[in-house]
PDB file with one MODEL, atoms N, CA, C and O in Angstrom:
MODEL        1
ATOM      1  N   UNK A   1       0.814  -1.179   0.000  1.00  0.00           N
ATOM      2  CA  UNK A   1       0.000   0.000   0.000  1.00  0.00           C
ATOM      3  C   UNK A   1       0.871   1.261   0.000  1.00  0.00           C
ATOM      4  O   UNK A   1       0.562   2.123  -0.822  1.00  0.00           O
ATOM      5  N   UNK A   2       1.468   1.392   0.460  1.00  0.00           N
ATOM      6  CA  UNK A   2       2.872   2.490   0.677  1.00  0.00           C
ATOM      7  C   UNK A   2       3.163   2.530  -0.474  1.00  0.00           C
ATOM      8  O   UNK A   2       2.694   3.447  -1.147  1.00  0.00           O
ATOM      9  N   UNK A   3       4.090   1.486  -1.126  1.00  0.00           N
ATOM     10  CA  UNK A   3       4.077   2.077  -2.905  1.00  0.00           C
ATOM     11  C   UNK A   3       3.194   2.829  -3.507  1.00  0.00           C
ATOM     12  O   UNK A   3       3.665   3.503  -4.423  1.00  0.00           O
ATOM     13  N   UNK A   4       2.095   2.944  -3.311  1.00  0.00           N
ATOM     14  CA  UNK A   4       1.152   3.499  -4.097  1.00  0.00           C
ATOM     15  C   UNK A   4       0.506   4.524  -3.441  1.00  0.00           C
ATOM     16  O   UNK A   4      -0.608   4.827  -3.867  1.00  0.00           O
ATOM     17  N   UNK A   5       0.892   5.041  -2.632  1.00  0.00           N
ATOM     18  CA  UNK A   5       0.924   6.439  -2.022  1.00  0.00           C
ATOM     19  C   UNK A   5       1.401   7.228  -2.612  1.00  0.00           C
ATOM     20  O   UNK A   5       0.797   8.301  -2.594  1.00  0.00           O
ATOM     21  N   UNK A   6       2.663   7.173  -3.419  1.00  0.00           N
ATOM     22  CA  UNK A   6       3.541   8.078  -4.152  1.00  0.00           C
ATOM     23  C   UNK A   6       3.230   9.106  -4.946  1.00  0.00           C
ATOM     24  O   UNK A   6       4.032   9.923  -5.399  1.00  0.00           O
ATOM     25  N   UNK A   7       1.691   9.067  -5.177  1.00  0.00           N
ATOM     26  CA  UNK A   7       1.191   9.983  -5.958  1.00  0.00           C
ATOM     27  C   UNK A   7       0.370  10.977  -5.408  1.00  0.00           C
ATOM     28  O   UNK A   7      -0.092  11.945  -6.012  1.00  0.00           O
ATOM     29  N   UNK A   8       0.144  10.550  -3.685  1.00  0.00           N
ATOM     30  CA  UNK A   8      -0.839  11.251  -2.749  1.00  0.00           C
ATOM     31  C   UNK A   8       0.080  12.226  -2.053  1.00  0.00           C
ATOM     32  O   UNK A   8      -0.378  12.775  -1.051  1.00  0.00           O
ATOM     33  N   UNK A   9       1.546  12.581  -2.508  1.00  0.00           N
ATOM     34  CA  UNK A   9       2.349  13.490  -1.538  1.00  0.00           C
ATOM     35  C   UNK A   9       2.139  14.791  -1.712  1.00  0.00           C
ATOM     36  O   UNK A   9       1.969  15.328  -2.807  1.00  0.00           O
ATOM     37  N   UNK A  10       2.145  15.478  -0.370  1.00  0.00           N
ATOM     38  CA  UNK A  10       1.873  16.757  -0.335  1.00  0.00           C
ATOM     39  C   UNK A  10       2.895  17.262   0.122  1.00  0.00           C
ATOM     40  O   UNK A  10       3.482  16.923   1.150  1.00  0.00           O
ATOM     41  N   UNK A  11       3.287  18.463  -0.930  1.00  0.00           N
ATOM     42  CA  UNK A  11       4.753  19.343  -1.307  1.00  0.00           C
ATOM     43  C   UNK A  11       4.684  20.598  -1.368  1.00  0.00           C
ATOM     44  O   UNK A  11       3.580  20.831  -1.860  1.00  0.00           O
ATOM     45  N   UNK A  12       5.196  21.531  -1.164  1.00  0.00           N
ATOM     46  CA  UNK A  12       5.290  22.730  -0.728  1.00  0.00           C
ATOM     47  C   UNK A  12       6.510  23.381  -1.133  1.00  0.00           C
ATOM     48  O   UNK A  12       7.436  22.844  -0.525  1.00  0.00           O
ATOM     49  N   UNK A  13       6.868  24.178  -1.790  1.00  0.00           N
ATOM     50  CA  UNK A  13       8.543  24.801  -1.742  1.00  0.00           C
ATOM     51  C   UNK A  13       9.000  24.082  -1.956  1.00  0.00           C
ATOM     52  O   UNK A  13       9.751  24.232  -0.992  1.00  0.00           O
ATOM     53  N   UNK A  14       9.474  22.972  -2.536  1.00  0.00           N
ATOM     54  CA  UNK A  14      10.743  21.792  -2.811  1.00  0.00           C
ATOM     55  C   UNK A  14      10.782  20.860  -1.472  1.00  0.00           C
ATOM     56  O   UNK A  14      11.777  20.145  -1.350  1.00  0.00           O
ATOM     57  N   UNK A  15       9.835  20.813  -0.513  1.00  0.00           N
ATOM     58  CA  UNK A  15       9.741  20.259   0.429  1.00  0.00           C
ATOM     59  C   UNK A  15       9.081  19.104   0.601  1.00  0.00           C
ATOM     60  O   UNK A  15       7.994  19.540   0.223  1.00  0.00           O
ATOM     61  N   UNK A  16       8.817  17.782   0.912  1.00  0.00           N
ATOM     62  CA  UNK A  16       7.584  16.985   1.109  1.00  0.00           C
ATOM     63  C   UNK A  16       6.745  17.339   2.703  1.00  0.00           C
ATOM     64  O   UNK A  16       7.384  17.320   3.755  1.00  0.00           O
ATOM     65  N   UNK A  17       5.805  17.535   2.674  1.00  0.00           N
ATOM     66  CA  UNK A  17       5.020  17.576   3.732  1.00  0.00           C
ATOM     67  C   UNK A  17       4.933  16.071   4.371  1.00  0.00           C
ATOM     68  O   UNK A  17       5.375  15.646   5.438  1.00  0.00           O
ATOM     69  N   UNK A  18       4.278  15.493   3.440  1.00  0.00           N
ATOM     70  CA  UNK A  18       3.725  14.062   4.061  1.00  0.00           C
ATOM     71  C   UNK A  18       2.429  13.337   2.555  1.00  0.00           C
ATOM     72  O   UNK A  18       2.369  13.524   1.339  1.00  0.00           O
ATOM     73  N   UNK A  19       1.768  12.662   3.366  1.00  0.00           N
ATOM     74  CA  UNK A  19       0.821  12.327   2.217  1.00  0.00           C
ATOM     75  C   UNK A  19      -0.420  12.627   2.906  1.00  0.00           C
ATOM     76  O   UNK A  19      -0.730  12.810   4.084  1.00  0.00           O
ATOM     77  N   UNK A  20      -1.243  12.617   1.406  1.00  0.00           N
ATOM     78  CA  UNK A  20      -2.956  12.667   1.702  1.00  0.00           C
ATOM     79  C   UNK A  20      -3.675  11.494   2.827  1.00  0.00           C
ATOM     80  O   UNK A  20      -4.275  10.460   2.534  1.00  0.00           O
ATOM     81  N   UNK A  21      -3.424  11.978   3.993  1.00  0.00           N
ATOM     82  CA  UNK A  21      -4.326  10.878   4.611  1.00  0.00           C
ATOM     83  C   UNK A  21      -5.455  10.621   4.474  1.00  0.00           C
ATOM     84  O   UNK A  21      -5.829   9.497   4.808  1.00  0.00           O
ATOM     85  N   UNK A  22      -6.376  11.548   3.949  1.00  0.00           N
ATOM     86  CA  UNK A  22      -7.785  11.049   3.342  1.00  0.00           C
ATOM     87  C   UNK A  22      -7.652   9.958   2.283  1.00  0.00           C
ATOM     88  O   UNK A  22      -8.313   8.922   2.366  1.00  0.00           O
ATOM     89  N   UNK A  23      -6.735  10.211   1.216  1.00  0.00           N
ATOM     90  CA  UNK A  23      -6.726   9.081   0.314  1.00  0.00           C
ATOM     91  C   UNK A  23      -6.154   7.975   0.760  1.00  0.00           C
ATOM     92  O   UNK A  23      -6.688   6.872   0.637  1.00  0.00           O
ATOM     93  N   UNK A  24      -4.723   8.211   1.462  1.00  0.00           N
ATOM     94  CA  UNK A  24      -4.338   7.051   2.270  1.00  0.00           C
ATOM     95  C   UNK A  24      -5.613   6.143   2.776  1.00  0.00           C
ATOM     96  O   UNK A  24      -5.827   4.991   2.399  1.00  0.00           O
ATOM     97  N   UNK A  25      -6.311   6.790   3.581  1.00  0.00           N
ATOM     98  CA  UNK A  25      -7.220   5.939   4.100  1.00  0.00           C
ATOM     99  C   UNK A  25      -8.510   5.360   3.281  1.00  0.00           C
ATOM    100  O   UNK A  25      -9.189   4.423   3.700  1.00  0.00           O
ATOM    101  N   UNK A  26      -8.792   6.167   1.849  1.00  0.00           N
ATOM    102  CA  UNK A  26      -9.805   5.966   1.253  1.00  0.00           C
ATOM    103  C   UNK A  26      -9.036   4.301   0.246  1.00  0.00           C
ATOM    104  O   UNK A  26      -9.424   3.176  -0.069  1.00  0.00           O
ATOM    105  N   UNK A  27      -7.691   5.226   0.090  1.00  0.00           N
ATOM    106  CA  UNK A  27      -6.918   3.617  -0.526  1.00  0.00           C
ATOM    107  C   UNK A  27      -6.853   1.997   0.252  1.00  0.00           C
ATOM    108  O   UNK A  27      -7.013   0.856  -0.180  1.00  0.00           O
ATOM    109  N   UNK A  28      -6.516   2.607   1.680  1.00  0.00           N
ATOM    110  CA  UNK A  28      -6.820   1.173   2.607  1.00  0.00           C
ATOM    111  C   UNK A  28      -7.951   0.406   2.612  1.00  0.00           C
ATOM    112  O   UNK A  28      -8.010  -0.819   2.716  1.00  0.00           O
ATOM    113  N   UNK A  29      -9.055   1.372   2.467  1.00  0.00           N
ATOM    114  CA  UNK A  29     -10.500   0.737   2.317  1.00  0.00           C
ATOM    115  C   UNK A  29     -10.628   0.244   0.916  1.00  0.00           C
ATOM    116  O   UNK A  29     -11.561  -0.514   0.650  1.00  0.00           O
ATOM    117  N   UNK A  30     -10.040   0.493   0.279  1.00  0.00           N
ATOM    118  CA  UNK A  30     -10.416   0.130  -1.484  1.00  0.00           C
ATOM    119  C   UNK A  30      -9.731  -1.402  -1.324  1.00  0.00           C
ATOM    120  O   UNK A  30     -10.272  -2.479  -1.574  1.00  0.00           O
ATOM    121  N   UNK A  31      -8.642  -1.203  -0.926  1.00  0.00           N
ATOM    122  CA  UNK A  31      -7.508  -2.802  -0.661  1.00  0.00           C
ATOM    123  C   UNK A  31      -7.903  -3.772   0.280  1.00  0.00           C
ATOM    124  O   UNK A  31      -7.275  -4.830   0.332  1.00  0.00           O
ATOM    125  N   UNK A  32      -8.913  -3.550   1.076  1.00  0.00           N
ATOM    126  CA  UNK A  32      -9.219  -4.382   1.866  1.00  0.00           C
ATOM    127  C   UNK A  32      -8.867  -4.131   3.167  1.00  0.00           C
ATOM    128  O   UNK A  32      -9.708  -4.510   3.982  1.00  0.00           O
ATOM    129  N   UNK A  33      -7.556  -3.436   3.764  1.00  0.00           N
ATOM    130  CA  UNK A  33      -6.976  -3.736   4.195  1.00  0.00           C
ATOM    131  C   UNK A  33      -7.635  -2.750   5.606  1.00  0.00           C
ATOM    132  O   UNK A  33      -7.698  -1.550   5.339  1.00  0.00           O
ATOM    133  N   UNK A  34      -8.107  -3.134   7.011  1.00  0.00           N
ATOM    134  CA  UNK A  34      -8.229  -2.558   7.956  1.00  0.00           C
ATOM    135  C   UNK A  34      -7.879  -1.045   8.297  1.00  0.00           C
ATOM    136  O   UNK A  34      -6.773  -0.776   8.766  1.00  0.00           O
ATOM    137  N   UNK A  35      -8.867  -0.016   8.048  1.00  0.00           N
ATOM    138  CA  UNK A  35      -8.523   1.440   8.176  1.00  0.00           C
ATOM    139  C   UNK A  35      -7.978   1.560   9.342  1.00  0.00           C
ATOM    140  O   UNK A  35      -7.273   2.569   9.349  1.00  0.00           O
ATOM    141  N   UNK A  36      -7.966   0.942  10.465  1.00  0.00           N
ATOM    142  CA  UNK A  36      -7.611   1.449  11.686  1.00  0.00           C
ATOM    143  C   UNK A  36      -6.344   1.061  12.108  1.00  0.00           C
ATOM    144  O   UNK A  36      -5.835   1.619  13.080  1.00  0.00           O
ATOM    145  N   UNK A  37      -5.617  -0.056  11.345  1.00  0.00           N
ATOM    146  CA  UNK A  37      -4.272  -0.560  11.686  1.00  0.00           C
ATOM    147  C   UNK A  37      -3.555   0.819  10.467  1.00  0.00           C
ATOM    148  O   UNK A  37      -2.756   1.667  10.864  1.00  0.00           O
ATOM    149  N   UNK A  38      -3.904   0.769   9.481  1.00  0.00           N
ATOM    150  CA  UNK A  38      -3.685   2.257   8.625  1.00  0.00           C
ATOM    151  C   UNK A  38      -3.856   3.592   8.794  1.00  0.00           C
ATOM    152  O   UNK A  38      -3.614   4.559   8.073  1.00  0.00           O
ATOM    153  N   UNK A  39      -4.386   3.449  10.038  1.00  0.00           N
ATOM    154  CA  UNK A  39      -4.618   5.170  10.709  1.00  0.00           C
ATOM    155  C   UNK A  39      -3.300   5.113  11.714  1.00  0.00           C
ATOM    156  O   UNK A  39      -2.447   5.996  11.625  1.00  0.00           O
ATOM    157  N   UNK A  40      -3.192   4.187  12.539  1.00  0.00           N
ATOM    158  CA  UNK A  40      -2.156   3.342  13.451  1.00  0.00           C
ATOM    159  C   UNK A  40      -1.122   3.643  13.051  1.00  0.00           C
ATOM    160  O   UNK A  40      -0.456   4.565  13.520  1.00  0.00           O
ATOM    161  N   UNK A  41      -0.718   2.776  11.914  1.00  0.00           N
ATOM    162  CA  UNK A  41       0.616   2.691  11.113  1.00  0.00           C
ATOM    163  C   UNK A  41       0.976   3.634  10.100  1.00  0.00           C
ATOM    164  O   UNK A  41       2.179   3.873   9.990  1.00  0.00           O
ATOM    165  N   UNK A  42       0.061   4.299   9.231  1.00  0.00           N
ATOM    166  CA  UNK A  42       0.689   5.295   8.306  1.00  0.00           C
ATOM    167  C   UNK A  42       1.359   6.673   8.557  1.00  0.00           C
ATOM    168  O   UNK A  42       2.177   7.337   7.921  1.00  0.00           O
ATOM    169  N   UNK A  43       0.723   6.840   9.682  1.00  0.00           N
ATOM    170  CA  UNK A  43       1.781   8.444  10.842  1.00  0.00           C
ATOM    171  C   UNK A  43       2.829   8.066  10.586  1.00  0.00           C
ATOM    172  O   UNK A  43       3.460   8.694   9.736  1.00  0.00           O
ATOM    173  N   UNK A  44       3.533   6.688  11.325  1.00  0.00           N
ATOM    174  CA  UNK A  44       4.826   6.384  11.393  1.00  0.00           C
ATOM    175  C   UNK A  44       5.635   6.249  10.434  1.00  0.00           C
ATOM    176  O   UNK A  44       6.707   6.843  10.319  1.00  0.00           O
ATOM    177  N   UNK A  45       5.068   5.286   9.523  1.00  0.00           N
ATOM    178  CA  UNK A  45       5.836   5.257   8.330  1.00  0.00           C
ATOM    179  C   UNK A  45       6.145   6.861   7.511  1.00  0.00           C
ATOM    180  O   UNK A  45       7.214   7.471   7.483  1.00  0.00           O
ATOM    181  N   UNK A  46       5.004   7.205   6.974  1.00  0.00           N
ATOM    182  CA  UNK A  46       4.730   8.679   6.948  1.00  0.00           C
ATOM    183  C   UNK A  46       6.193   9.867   7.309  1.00  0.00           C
ATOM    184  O   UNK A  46       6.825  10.605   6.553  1.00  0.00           O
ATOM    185  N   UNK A  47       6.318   9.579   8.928  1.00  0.00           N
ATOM    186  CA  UNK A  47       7.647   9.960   9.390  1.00  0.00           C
ATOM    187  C   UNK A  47       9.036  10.300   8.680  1.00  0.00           C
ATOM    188  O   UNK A  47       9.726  11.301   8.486  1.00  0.00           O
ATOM    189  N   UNK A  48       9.084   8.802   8.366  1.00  0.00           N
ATOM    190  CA  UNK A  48      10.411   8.247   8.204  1.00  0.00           C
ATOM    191  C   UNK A  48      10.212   8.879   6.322  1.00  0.00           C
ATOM    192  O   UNK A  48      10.972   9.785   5.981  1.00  0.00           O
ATOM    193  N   UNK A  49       9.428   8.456   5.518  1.00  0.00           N
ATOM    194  CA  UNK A  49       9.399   8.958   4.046  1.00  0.00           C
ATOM    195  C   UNK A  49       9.625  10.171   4.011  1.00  0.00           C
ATOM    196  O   UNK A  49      10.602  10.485   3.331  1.00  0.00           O
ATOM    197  N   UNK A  50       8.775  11.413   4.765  1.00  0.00           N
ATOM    198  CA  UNK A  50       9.422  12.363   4.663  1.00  0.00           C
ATOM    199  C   UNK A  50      10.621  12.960   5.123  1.00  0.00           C
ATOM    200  O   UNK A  50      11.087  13.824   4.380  1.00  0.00           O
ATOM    201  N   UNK A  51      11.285  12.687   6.257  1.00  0.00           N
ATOM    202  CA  UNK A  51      12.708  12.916   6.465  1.00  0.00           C
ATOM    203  C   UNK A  51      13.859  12.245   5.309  1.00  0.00           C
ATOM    204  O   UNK A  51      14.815  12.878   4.859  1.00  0.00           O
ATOM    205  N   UNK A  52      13.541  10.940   4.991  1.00  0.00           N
ATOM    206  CA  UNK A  52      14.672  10.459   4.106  1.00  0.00           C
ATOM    207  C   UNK A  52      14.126  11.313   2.425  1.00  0.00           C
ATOM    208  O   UNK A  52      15.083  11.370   1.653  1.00  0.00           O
ATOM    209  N   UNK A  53      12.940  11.864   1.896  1.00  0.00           N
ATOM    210  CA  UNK A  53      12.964  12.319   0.716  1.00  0.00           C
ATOM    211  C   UNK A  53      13.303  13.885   0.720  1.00  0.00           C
ATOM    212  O   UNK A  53      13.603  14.482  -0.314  1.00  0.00           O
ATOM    213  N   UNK A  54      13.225  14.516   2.025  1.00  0.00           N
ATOM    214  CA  UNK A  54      13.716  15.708   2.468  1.00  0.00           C
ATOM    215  C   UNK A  54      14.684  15.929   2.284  1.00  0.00           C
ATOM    216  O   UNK A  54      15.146  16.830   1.585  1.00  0.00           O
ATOM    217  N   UNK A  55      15.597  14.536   3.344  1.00  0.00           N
ATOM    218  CA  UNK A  55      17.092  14.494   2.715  1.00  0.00           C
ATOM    219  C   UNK A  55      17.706  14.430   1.797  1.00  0.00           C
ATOM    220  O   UNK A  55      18.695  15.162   1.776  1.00  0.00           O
ATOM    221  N   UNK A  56      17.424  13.462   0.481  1.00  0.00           N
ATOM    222  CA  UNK A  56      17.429  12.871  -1.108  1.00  0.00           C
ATOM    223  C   UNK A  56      17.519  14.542  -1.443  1.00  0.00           C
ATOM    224  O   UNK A  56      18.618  15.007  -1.746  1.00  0.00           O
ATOM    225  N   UNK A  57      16.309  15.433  -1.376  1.00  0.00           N
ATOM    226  CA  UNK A  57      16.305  16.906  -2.013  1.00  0.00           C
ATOM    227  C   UNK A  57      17.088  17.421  -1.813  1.00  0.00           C
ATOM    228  O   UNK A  57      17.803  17.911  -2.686  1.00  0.00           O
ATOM    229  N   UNK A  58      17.351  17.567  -0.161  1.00  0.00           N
ATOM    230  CA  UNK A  58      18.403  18.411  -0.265  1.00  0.00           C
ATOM    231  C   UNK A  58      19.587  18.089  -0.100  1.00  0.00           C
ATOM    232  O   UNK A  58      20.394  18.942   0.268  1.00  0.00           O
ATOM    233  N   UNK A  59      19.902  17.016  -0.292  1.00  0.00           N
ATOM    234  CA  UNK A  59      21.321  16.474  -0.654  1.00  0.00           C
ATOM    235  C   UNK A  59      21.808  16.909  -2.300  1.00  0.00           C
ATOM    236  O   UNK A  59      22.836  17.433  -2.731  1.00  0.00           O
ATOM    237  N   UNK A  60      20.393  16.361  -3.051  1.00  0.00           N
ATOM    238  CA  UNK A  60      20.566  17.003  -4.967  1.00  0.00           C
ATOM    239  C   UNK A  60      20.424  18.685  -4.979  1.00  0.00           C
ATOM    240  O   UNK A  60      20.035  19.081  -6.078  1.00  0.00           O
ATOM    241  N   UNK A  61      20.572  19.382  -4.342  1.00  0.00           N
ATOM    242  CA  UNK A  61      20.201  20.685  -4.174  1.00  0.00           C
ATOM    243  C   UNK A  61      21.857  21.221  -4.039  1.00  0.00           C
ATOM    244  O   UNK A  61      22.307  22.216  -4.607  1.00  0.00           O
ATOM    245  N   UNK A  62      22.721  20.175  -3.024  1.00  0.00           N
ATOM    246  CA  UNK A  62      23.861  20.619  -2.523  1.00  0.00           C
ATOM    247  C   UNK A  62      24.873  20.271  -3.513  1.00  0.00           C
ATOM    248  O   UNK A  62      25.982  20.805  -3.493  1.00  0.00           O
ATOM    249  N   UNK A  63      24.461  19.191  -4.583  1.00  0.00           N
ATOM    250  CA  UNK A  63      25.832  18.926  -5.104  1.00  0.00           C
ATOM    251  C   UNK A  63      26.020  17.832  -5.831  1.00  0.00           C
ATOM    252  O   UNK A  63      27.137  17.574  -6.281  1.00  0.00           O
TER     253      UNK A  63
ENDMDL
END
């Protein structure tokens, strides 16, 4: 499900915010997959994607 988030990111200034949690969650329900372990778990993951694609930017920004 995370793969296919990639298109729900919300960006700002060359920045990633995070993703659409409405669709996130409208996508969990489409997959089957329990909205509430996906309300649970997608914050966290969430986390970690935007710090490491933050970094990726501004690492290609530096050089």
């Amino acid at each position: 499900m995370v793969g296919r988030l990639g298109g729900q990111l919300r960006v700002t200034h060359g920045a990633v915010l995070g993703w659409d949690m409405g669709a996130a969650i409208a996508l969990a329900q489409a997959l089957g997959i329990d909205t509430l372990i996906a309300a649970e778990l997608l914050p966290e993951i969430e986390a970690v994607m935007v710090r490491k694609l933050n970094e990726q930017m501004e690492g290609s920004r530096d050089g």
